[in-house]
C-alpha positions in Angstrom: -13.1 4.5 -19.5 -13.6 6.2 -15.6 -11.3 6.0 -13.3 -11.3 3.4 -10.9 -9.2 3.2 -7.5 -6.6 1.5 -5.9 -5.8 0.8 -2.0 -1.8 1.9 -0.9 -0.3 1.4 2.5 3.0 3.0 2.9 4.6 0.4 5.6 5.9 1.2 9.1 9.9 1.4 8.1 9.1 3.8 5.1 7.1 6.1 7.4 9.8 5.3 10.3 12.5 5.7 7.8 10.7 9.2 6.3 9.3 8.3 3.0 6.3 9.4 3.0 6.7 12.6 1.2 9.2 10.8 -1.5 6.6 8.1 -1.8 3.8 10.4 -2.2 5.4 12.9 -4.4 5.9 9.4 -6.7 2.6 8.8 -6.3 1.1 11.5 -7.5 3.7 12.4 -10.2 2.5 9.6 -12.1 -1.1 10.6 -12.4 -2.6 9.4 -9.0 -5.1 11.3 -8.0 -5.4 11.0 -3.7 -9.0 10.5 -2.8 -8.6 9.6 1.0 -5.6 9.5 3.3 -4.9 8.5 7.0 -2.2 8.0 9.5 -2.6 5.0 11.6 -1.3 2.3 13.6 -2.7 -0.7 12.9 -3.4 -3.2 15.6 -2.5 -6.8 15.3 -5.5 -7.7 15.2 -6.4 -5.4 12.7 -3.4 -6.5 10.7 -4.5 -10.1 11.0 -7.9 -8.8 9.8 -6.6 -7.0 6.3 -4.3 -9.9 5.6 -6.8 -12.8 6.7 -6.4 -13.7 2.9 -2.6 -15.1 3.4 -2.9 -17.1 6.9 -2.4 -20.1 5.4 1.0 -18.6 3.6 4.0 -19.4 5.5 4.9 -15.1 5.9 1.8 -14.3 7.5 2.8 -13.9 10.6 5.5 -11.8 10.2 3.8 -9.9 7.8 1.7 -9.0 11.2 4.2 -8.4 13.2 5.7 -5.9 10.6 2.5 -4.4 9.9 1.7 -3.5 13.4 5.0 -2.4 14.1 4.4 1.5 13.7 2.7 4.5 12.0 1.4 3.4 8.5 0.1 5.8 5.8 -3.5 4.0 3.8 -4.6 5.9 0.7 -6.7 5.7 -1.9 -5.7 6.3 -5.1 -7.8 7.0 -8.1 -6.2 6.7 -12.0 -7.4 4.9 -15.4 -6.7 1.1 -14.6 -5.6 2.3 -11.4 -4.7 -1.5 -10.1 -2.5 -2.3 -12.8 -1.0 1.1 -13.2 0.0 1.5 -9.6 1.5 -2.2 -9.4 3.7 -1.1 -12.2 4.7 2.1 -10.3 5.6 0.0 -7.0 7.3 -2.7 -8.4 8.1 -6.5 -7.5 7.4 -7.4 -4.0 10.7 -7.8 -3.2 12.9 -4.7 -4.2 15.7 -7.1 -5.4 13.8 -7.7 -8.0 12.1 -4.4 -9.0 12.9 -2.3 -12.0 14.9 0.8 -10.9 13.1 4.1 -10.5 10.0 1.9 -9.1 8.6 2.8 -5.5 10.4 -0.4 -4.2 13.3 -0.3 -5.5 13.7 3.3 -4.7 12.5 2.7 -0.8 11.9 -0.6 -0.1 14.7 -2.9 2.2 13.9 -6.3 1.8 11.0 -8.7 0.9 9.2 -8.1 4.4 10.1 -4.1 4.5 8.7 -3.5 0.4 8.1 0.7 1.4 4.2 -0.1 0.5 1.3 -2.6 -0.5 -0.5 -2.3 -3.3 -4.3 -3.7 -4.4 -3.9 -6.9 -6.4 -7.4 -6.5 -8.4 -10.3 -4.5 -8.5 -12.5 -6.2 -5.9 -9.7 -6.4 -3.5 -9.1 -2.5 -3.7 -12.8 -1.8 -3.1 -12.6 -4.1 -0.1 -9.1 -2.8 1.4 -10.2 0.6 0.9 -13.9 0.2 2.9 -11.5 -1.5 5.3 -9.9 2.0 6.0 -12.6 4.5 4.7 -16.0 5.1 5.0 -17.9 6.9 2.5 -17.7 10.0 4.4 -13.8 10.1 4.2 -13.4 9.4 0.3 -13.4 12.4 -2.1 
C-alpha cells in the first residue's frame, strides 16, 4: 500500500500555549513523516474559506474567530492510512472525551481549543493541504 497524507493544523492556543514541539515530537514518534510545514496567521477570511464546509453548523463562527486568533502551525503529514491513523493519534474533538496519551487529551482545553485539526478523509486532506501548499512547498 503507499503512503498517503494527511492535513494537521496545530491551533492558535497550542502554539500560544507552546505546544508545538510536544505536538510535533507526538507526531512524528508515531511514524509521521512531515512533508511540508508553515507558520501562519490565518485571516478570517481565510478561516471562513477552509471551514466553508461547516457554515451552516451552529460553531462556525466561533470556530473563525478562534482560528484567526493567532499563529497556527499547517503540516502535512505522510504515513500508511495516514487519515485514519492520525485521527487515532489526535483523539475525539473534544479532549473530554479522548483517550489518554492522545494529542487532545494531552494539549487540548476544551471543545473550541482541541490543540489541532485533523483531515476527515482522503479527498478532504488533498484539498486542505493545496489550500496551504503548493507543489513547490511539499517534499
Amino acid at each position: 500500500m503507499s503512503k498517503n497524507i494527511t492535513l494537521t493544523m496545530i491551533k492558535p492556543l497550542a502554539v500560544q500555549q507552546g505546544f508545538i514541539g510536544p505536538i510535533l515530537a507526538k507526531i512524528n514518534e508515531n511514524g509521521f513523516r512531515i512533508a511540508a510545514m508553515k507558520l501562519l496567521w490565518l485571516t478570517e477570511n481565510q478561516a471562513k474559506q477552509f471551514y466553508v464546509v461547516h457554515k451552516e453548523r451552529p460553531f462556525y463562527n466561533d470556530l473563525v474567530k478562534s482560528m484567526s486568533s493567532g499563529p497556527i502551525v499547517a503540516a502535512v503529514l505522510e504515513n500508511e492510512n495516514a487519515v485514519d491513523e492520525y485521527r487515532k493519534l489526535i483523539g475525539a474533538t473534544n479532549p473530554a472525551n479522548a483517550d489518554a496519551g492522545t494529542i487532545r487529551k494531552l494539549y487540548g482545553t476544551s471543545l473550541e481549543a482541541n490543540a489541532v485539526h485533523g483531515s476527515d478523509s482522503d479527498e478532504n486532506a488533498n484539498i486542505e493541504a493545496e489550500f496551504f501548499f503548493s507543489k513547490l512547498e511539499s517534499f
